[in-house]
C-alpha positions as CSV (number, residue, x, y, z in Angstrom):
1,X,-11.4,-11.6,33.7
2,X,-8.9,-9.9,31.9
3,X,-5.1,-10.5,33.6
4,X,-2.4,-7.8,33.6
5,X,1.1,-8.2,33.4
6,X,3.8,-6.7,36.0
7,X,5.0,-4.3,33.7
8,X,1.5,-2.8,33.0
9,X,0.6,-2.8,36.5
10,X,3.9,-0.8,36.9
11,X,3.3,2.0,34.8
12,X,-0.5,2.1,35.7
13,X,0.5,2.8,39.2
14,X,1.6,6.5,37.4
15,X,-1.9,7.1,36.5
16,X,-5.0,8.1,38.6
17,X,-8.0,6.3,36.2
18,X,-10.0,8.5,38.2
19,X,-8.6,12.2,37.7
20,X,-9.2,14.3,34.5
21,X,-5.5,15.3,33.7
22,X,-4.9,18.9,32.2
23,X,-3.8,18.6,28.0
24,X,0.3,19.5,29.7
25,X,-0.1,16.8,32.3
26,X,-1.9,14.3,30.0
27,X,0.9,14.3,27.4
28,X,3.8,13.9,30.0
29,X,2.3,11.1,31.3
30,X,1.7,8.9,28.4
31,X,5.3,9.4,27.1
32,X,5.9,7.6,31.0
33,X,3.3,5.6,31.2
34,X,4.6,2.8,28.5
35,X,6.7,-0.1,28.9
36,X,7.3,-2.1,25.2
37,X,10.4,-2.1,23.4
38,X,8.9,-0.6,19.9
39,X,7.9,3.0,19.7
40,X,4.1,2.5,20.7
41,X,1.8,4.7,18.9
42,X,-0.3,7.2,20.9
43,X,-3.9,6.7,20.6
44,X,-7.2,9.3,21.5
45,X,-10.8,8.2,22.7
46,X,-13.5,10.4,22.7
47,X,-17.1,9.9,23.9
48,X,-19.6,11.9,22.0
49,X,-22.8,13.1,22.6
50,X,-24.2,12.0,19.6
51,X,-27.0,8.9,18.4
52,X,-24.9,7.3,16.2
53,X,-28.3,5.7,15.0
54,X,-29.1,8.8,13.0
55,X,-26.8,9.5,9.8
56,X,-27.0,13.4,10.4
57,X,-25.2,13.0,13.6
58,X,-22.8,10.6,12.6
59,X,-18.7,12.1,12.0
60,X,-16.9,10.9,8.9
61,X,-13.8,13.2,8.2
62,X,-10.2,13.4,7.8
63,X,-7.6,15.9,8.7
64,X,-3.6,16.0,8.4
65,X,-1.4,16.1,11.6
66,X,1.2,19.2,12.4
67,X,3.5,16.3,12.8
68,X,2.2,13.4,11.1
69,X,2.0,9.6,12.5
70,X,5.5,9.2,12.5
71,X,4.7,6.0,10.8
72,X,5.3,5.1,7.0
73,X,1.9,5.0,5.2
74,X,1.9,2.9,2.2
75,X,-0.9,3.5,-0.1
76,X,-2.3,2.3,-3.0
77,X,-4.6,4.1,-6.0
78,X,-7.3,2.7,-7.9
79,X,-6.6,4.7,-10.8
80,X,-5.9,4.3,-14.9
81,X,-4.1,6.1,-17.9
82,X,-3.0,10.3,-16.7
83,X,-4.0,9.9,-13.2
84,X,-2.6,6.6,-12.4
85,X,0.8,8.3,-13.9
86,X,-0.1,11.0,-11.6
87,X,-0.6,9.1,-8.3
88,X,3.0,6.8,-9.3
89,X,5.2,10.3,-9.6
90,X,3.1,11.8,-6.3
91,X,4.6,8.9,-4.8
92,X,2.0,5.9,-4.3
93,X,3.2,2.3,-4.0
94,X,1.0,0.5,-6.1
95,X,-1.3,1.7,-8.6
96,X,-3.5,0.3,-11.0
97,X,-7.3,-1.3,-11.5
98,X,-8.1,-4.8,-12.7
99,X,-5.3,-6.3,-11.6
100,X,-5.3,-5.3,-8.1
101,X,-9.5,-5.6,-7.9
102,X,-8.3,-9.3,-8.6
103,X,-5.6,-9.6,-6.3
104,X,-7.6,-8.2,-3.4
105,X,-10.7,-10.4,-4.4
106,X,-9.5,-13.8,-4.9
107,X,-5.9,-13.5,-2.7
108,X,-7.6,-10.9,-0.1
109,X,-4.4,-8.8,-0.6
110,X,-4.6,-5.7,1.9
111,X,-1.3,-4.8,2.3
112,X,-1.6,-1.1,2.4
113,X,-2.8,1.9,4.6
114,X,-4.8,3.7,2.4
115,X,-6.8,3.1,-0.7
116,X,-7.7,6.1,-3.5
117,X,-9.7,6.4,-6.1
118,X,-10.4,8.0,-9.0
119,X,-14.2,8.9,-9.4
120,X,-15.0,6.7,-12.9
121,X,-13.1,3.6,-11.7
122,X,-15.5,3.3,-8.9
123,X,-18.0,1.1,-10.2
124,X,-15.3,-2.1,-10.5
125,X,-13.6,-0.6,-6.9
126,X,-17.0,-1.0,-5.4
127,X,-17.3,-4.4,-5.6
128,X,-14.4,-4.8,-3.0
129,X,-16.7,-3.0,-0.4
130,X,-17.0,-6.8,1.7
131,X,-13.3,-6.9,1.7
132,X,-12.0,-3.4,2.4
133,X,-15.5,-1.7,4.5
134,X,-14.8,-3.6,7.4
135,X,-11.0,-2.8,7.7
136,X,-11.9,1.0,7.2
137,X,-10.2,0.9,3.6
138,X,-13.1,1.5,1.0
139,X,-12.2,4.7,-0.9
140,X,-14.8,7.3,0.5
141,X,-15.9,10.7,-0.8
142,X,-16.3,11.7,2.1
143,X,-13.5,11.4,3.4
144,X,-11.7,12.8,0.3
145,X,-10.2,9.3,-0.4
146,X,-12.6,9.3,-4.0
147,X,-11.1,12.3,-5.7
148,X,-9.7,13.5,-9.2
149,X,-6.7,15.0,-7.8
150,X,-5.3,11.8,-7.0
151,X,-1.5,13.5,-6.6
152,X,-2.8,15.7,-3.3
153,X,-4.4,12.9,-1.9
154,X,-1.3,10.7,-2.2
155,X,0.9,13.2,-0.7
156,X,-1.5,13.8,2.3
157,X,-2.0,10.3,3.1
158,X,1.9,9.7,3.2
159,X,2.4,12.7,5.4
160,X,-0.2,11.2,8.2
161,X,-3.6,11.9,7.3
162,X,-5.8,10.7,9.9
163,X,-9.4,9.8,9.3
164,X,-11.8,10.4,11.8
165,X,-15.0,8.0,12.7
166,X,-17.4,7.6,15.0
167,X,-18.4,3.8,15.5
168,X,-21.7,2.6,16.6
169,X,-21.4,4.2,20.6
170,X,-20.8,7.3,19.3
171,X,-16.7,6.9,20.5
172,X,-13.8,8.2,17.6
173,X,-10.6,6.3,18.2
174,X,-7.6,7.9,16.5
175,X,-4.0,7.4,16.7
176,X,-2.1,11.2,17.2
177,X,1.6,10.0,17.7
178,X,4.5,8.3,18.9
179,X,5.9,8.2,22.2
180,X,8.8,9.1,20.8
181,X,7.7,12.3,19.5
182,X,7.9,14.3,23.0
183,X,5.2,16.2,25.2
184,X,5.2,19.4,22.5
185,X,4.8,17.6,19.4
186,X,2.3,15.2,21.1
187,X,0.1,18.4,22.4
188,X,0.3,19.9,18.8
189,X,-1.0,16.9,17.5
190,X,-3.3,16.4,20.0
191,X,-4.7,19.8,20.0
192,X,-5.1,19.5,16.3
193,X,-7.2,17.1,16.5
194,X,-9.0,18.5,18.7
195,X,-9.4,21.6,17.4
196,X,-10.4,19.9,14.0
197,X,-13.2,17.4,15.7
198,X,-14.9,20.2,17.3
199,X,-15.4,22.5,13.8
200,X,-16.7,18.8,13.0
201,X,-19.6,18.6,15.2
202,X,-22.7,18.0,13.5
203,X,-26.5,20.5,13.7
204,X,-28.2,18.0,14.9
205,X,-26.6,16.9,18.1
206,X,-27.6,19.0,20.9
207,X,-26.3,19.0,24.2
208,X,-22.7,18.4,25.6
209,X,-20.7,17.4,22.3
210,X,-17.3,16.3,23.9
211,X,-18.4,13.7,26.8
212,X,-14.8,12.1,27.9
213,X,-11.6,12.4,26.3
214,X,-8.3,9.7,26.8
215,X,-5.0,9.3,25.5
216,X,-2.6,6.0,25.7
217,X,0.2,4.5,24.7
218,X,-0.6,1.2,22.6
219,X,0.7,-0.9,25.6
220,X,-0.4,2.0,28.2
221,X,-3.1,2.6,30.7
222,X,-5.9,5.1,29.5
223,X,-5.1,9.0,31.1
224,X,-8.1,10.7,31.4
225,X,-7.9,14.9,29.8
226,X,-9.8,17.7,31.2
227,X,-12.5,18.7,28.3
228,X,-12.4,22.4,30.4
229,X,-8.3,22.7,29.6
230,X,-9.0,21.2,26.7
231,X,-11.3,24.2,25.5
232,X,-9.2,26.6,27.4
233,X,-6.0,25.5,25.3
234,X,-7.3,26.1,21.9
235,X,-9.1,29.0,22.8
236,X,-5.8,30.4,23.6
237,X,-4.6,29.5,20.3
238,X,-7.3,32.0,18.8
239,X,-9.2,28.4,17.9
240,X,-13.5,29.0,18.7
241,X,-14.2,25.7,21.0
């Protein structure tokens, strides 16, 4: 059994885990209900209705914030000759190929946020996939993180590009904040994302797409949103949900 401190006790006492708070209320709250020093990131949950099982239900995308992460991203490009020149002046911290396959493979390097990669350097990045799959690193083109136009990529990722993934019960977990960013910028963010993940549902899953939705503060108590307000907020922003 799981023990809570005071001070989380404290500021759950702020939050009714049974009520469905409006998008207004919910963003309020979690700017109250934390209690560390640091500047806690704000994080979404959202149950799906999709089978996670099947590959044309699953979500794989990526989308850039109004107002970023508020965190610094440091990145890092697989990438040789005119593109790896490309990537260094668009602003990426580290950039190369053999050297940092070896690093990463024999020291198990990871220190960055993001990984990119140039299409034809692929076959020698692949062989990472053990190391950087699990951690959510591998460059993807999917999620637009395998691309020639390295530079674009680069500049997205360090404004706060947020990748969005459904793991295996069918729940994305995303950050969409800091505290410190205040109830408008956290709604923006939030109803971004929103916004973005319902454009994102796939054909195949039938039935109701947005299940339960939660925001908290890394040291916080989940706050439950209303899916209904949720809807009712972007359609009022001229956005089809």
């Amino acid at each position: 059994m799981t023990t809570r401190g005071k001070k989380y006790i404290d500021v759950s006492t702020k939050v009714d885990s049974r009520k469905e708070y409006t998008v207004d209320e919910a963003m309020e709250l979690v700017a109250q209900a934390h209690y560390a020093k640091f500047d806690e990131t704000v994080d979404i949950a959202v149950n799906l209705g999709i089978d996670p099982r099947h590959a044309n239900q699953q979500i794989r995308s990526a989308l850039v914030l109004p107002h970023g992460l508020g965190k610094k991203m440091t990145v890092l490009v697989f990438a040789t000759d005119d593109k790896a020149v490309e990537a260094k002046d668009a602003g990426a911290d580290y950039v190369g190929l053999d050297d940092i396959v070896e690093k990463i493979s024999k020291e198990n390097w990871l220190d960055f946020d993001v990984a990119i990669a140039t299409p034809d350097v692929m076959s020698k990045v692949g062989r990472l996939g053990k190391v950087l799959g699990p951690r959510g690193l591998m460059p993807s083109p999917k999620v637009g993180t395998v691309t020639s136009d390295v530079a674009n990529m680069v500049k997205e990722s360090k404004a706060g590009r947020v990748e969005i993934r459904n793991d295996k019960s069918g729940v994305i977990h995303a950050p969409v904040g800091k505290v410190s960013f205040g109830k408008e910028n956290l709604k923006e963010n939030f109803l971004a994302f929103m916004g973005f993940l319902i454009k994102e549902k796939p054909v195949a899953s039938k039935g109701i797409f947005l299940k339960r939705v939660s925001v908290s503060a890394t040291m916080g108590p989940g706050i439950g949103v209303s899916v209904p307000d949720i809807r009712n907020e972007l359609k009022s922003m001229g956005i089809a949900a």
